[in-house]
C-alpha positions, 0 to 999 in steps of 0.5 A, a space after each residue: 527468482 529476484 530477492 525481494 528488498 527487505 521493506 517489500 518483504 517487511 509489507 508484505 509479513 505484516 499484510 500477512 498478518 493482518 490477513 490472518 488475524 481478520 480471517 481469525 476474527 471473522 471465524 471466531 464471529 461467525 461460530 460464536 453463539 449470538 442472540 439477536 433480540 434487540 435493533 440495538 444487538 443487530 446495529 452492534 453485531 452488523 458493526 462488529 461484522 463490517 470492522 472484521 471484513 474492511 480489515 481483511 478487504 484492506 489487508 487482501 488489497 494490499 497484499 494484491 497491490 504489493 504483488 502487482 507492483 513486485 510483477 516483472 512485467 508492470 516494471 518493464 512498462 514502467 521503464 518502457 513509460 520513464 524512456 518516452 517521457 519527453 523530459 529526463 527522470 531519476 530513479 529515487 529507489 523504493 519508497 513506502 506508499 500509504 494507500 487508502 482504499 474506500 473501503 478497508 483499512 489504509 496499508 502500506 506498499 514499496 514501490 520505485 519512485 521515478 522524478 523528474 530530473 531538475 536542472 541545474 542552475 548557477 546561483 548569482 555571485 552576491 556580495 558588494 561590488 568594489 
């Protein structure tokens, strides 16, 4: 199996965290004691329960997106897309992509950034003419 470059694998740890410290959170929600008497408890504690789940649901997706990214195969479509693409382009190396998804927390992925390679153009000569 490929090495994974450092700043995937640094993605990927800290999604993996998150992932964890929600799960903990949502476990620590769901066996605590809590009495709901008022509209204002059940407004709080639905609160409390949608922040745990978005975090998890951002964490989840970015762990999927990172792993997508990383497949062999969605990369071979990519250079199969870079090679038809009528004008040239130049692998820039990965880049980090902030992503926020509708729901959930923002995460970050490492992805190859493809450009559009530019043309070279000769600067006119300036200065006084003699």
């Amino acid at each position: 199996m490929k090495e994974i470059a450092p700043s995937v694998a640094k993605n990927l740890d800290a999604l993996e965290v998150k992932i964890n410290d929600s799960l903990t959170e949502i476990n620590r929600i769901r066996e605590a004691c809590i009495l709901v008497k008022t509209g204002q408890e059940l407004e709080d504690l639905e609160s409390k329960i949608i922040q745990a789940t978005d975090k998890l649901a951002g964490a989840l997706l970015g762990q999927k997106v990172q792993n997508s990214i990383m497949n062999p195969g969605l990369k071979e479509e990519g250079s199969k897309l870079t090679k038809v693409f009528p004008k040239n382009t130049k692998n820039q190396g990965p880049r980090d992509i902030d992503i926020q998804p509708s729901r959930g927390e923002s995460f970050t992925v490492s992805s190859t950034y493809i450009s559009q390679k530019g043309k070279c153009r000769k600067k006119k000569a300036r200065g006084f003419l003699s």
